[in-house]
N, C-alpha and C positions, 0 to 999 in steps of 0.2 A: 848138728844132728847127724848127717852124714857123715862125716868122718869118725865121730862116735860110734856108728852103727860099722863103719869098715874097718876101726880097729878093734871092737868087741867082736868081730868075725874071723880076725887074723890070730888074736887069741886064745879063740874057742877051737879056731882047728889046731894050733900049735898044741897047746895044752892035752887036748885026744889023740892026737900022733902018737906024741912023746909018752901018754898015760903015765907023766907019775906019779908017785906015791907019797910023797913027801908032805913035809909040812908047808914048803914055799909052794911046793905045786897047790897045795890045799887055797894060800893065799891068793894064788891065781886067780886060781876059780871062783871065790869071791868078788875079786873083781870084776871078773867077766859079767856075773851076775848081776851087780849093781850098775853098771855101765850102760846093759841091756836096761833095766828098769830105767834108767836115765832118759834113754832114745825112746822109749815107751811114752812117757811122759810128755817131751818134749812135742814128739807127732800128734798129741792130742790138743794142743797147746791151739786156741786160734789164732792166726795171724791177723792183727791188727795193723790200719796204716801206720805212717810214723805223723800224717797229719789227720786227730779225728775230729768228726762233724761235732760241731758245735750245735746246740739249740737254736732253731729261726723264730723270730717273732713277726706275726701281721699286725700292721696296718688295719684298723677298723674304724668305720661310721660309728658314733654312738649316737642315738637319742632316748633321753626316758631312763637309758639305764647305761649312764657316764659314769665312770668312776671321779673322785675329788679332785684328782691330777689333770683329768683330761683336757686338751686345748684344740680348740677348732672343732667342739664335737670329733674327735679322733681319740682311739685308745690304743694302746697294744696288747697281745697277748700273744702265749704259745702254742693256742687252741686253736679255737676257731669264730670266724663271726656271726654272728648270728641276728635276721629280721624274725618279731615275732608279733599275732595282730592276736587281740582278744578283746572278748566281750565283757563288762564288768555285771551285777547285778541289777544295776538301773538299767540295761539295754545297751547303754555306749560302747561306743567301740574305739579300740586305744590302738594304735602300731608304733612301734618303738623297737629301738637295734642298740646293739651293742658288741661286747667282746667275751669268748666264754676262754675259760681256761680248758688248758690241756686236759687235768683229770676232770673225768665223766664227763667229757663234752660227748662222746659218742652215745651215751643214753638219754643227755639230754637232748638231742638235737631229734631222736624218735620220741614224738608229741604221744601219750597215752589219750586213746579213743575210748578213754571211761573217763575222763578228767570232768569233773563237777560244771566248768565253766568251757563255753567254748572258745579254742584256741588252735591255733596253728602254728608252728615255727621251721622257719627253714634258714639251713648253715650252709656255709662256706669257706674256703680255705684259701683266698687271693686277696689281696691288699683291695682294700673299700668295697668288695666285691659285693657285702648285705645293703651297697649304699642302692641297686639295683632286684634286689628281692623284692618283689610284690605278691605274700604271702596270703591266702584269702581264706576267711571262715568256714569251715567246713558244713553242709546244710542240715536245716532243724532236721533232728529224730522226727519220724513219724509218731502221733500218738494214737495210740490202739484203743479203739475203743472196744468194752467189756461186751460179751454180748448179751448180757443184763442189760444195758443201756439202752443198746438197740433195739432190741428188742420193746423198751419201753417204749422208745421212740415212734414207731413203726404200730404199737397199741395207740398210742395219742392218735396219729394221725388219720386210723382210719376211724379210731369216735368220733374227731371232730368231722371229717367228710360224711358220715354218717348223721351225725347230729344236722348240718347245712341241707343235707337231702330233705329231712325231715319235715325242717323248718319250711324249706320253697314246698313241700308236697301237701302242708297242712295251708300254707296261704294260698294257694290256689284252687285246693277242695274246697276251701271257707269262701272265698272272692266267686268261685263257677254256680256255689248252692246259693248264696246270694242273690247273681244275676237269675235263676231260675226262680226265686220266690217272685224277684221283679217280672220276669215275664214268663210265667210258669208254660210248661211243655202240654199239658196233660187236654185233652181233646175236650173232656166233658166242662171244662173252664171257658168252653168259649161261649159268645152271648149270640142271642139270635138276633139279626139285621132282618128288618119286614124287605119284603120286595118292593121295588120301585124307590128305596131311600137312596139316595145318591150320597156320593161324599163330600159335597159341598151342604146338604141336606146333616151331615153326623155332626157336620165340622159347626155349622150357626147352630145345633142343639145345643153341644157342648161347647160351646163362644165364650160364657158366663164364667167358668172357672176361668179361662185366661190360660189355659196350660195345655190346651189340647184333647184329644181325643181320650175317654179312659182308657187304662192301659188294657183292659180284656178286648174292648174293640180294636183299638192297637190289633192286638193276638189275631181275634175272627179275622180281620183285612189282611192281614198275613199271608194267611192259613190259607184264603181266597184267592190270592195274588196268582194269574196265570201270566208265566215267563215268556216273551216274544221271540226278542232276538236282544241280542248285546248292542249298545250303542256307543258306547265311549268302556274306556280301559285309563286307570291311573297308577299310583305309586301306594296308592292307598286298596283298589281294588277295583272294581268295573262298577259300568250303569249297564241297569238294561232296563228296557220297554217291557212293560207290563201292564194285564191288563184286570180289571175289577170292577166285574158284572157291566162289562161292555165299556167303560171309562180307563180311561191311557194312564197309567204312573209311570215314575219314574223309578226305581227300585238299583239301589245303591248297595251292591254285596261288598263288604271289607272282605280282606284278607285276616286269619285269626291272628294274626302276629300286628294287626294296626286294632287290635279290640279296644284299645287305650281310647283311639282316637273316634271309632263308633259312639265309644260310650259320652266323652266327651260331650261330641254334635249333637248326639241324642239328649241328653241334658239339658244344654241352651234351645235346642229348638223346644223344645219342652219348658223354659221358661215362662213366669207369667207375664201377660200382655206381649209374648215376643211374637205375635204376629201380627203382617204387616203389608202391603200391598208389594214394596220391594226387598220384601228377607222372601225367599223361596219357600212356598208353602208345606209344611212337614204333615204327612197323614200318620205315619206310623213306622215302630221300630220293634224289630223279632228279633229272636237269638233260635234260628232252627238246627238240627242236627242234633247228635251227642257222638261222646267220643273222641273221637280223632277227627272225625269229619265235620263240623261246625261250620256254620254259615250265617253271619254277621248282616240282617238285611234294615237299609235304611230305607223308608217310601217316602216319597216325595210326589211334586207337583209337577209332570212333566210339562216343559215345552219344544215343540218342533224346532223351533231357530237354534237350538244348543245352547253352546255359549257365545261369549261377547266374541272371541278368539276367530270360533268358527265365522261368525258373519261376519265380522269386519271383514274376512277373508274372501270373501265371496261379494261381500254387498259395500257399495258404492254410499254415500249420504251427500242428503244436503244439509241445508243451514239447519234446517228446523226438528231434522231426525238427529241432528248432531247435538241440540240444544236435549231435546226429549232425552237419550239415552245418558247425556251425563248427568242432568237434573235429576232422574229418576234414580242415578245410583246413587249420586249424595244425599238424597233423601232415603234410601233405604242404610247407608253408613251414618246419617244423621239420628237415626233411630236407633242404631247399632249403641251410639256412642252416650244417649243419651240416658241418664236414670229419672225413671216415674216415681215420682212419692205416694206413699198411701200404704193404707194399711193391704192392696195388693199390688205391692210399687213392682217394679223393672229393676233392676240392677246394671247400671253403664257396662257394657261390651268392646270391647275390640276385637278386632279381628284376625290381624296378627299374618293374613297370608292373601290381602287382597291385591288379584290380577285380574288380566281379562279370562281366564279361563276359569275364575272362580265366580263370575258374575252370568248369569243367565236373559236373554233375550226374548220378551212377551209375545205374546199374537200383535200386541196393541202399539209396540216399539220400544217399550219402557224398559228397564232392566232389574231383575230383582237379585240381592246378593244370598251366594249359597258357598257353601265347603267351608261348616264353622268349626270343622275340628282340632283345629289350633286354639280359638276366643279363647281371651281370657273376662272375667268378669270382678269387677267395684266392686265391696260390700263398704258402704261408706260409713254402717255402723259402728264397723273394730277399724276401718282405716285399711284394711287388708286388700290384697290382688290376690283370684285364685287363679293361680296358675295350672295348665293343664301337665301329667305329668303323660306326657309321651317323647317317644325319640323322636316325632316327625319333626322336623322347623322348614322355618317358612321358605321361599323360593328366591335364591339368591339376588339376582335380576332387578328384582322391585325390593331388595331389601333399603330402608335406609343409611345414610352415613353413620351412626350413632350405633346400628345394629351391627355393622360390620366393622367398626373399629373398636366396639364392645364399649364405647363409650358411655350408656345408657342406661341409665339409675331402672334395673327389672324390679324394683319394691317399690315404684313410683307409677299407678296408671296414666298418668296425664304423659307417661313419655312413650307407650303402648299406642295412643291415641295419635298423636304427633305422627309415630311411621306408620299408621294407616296412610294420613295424610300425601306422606310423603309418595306413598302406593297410589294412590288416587290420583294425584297428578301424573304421573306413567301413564296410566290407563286415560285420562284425559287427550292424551298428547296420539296414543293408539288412534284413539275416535279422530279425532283433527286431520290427523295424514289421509286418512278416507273421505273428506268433506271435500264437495267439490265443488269448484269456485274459478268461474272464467274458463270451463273446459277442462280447467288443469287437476289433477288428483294426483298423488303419491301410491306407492305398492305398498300393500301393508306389511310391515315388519315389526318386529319385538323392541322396544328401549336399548339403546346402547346396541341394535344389531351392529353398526357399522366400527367398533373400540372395544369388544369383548368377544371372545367364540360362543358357537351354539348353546355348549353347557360350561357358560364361566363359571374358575371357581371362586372362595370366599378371597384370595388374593388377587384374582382379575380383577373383578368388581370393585376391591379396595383400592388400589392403585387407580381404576380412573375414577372413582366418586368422591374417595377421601383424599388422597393425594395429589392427582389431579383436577380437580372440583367439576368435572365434566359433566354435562347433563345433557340428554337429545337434543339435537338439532331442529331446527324450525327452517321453513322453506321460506324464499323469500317474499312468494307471494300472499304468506300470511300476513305478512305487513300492508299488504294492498286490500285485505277485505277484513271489514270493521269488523265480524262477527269472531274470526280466525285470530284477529288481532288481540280482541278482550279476552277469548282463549289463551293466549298464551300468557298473556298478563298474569293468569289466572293460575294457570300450572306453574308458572316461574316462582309463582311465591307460595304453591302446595310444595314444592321439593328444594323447598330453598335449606342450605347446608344445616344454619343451626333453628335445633325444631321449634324456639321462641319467635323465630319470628313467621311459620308457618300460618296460614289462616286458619283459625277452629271450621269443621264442617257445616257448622251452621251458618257462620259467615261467607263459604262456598255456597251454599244452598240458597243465600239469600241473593248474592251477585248472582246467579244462574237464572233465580226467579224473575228477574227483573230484565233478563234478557229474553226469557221467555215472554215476558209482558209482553215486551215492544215489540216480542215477534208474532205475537196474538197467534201462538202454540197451545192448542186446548192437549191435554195430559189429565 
């Protein structure tokens, strides 16, 4: 090309010197001309090596998508490798690699994000390189919801809250005008009491029905009731002292949120023939206030000793108070438990939360049981237990084995009956630590004070009564006096584990009597 280009130069200037005219000068110049297009030409020309690149082929993993030839899962090709993971229309999910060819590998290897199924693939260009791709599904679409939808959505929702409001505002209007027919508010409903009638006087008028007081005298006594001072405070709501026409009650205001369990007690004490020298004497039950401010009052029979809790606390026994106040309880839980026939029978009771703080202490020693808000009550005609429906339950402490590992047939009274029992022996065992014999007495403490904390819960108690079969401890000087000794005889086999082989309370009742005999204990 260069010396082309320096002899078309040598003869373009010779040629113009010379200017001739001829016909060979003419040939010349031809030459020149073509010679130039030549070296034109030539310059444009690319230079290529004298060794060219040949096509490379890789080395690729295949699975899923091997061609026929391939061996060891390995293919070749002049493209590219390629891992790709997808989901089929059943949900599965499939990854598989192979080898793509040179043409259109570059558009396949960008995955379309409108593709009907989803999928991901990713390429590479090095020997096994896709054998290392861990290509991953790309995440669901959001789906949108229309705002028709939501709309509906959001209509349902508040009918039904709506409709639910409705329902609780109409069962509780229906349930409050109820309790008011039963003990209506209205002043000119109440009846007139002559002066000088006492309520021991109301109570042997009205003896005859077996159910108490009518319910307008209920109201009047109410009405009458003047408030003292507060004497005890529960979980249920206070006592207090009060007084009606110079005589002491006892006046038990709930809380509106235990109405359940007012109503309850008020019920059973209100049963026929349910009174008793040791069930605590019921006068009367009100519903005063209205509104928001409502006041839940139970009257009752007060006594100065409190309860069993308090005096044991304070008061010292011997053989024969010790005898008196557990006779007297099993005889009022032996009435509890028992059903009267007749055309104005009883219906068998249990009790359901008997402690010493549920048991009250006479003028006379004797102990009468109260706080029936729990009972439940036999109807032996359908076979049925009515069960109360409140949130209270009983008090963990004195629950039985069978209540606490929930092992206990609740469609079954005789097994309601049984964990009295088993309560009743605790409270035997209370009394015992206080009797005092040889100088010697115990400090009064709760069951289980020394293996459970102050407020164990339902797994303290489980762990030592069921699991560990623990039961109070006895001193050892109860084995040195006879009376102490038939005591324990006697609670070992009230709280014994399984409730078949517990004593019925009549059978306590009746060993108690005869210990009383011989201790010529008039009761």
């Amino acid at each position: 090309s260069s010396m082309l280009r320096k002899l078309s130069s040598q003869l373009h200037y010779s040629l113009i010197s010379e200017a001739s005219t001829d016909l060979s000068d003419l040939c010349w110049w031809i030459i020149v001309v073509l010679l130039t297009c030549l070296d034109s030409v030539c310059s444009e020309r690319p230079q290529t090596s004298a060794s060219t690149d040949l096509p490379r082929f890789l080395s690729c993993y295949c699975f899923g998508h091997c061609p026929d030839d391939a061996i060891n899962n390995t293919c070749m090709t002049n493209g590219q490798c390629f891992a790709i993971i997808e989901e089929d229309e059943q949900g599965e999910v499939h990854l598989t690699s192979g080898c793509m060819k040179y043409e259109g590998s570059h558009f396949q290897c960008k995955d379309s994000p409108n593709a009907k199924t989803r999928r991901t693939i990713e390429c590479c260009n090095t020997d096994f390189c896709n054998r290392d791709l861990q290509p991953t599904l790309p995440p669901l679409p959001l789906i949108e919801h229309s705002p028709h939808w939501l709309a509906f959505f959001i209509f349902m929702t508040v009918c039904c809250c709506t409709l639910i409001c409705v329902i609780i505002i109409c069962y509780y209007r229906f349930k409050w005008q109820g309790e008011r027919q039963r003990y209506p508010k209205d002043v000119e409903q109440e009846v007139f009491i002559r002066d000088g009638e006492s309520l021991k006087d109301l109570i042997h008028q009205s003896s005859g029905s077996g159910s108490g007081l009518p319910l307008l005298v209920q109201r009047t006594i109410a009405k009458q009731i003047q408030m003292v001072r507060q004497i005890g405070k529960g979980r249920y709501g206070e006592v207090w002292l009060g007084r009606w026409r110079g005589e002491k009650v006892a006046v038990k205001v709930f809380f509106t949120r235990e109405e359940a369990s007012w109503f309850r007690e008020t019920e059973i004490y209100q049963t026929v023939l349910m009174r008793h020298e040791n069930i605590l004497g019921f006068i009367a039950a009100d519903i005063k206030g209205s509104g928001a401010f409502t006041q839940l009052f139970l009257i009752t029979d007060y006594h100065e000793s409190g309860s069993l809790f308090d005096y044991l606390k304070s008061t010292t026994l011997d053989t024969q108070t010790l005898l008196r106040l557990a006779y007297s309880a099993a005889c009022g839980l032996c009435h509890l438990h028992t059903e009267i026939y007749g055309t104005q029978g009883k219906p068998a009771i249990a009790h359901r939360d008997l402690k010493s703080k549920n048991i009250l202490v006479k003028k006379n020693g004797t102990c009468c049981i109260a706080d029936l808000g729990l009972a439940v009550k036999f109807n032996s005609d359908t076979n049925e237990v009515d069960v109360p429906l409140s949130t209270r339950v009983g008090t963990r402490r004195y629950m039985a084995p069978e209540v606490l590992d929930e092992s206990m047939n609740k469609n079954h009274f005789q097994a309601y009956v049984m964990a009295d029992i088993y309560s009743y022996g605790l409270v035997v065992w209370e009394m015992a630590r206080r009797c005092v014999t040889g100088g010697i007495v115990e400090d009064y403490q709760l069951p289980y004070y020394d293996t459970v904390p102050s407020d164990p819960s339902y797994e303290d108690m489980l762990e030592v009564v069921c699991v560990k079969g623990l039961r109070p401890t006895a001193s050892n000087r109860w084995n040195s006096d006879e009376c102490l000794r038939a005591m324990l005889k006697l609670m070992s086999e009230c709280w014994a584990h399984n409730p078949t082989s517990r004593l019925t309370i009549l059978r306590v009742k009746k060993t108690l009597a005869k210990m009383v005999e011989s201790q010529d204990i008039k009761i």
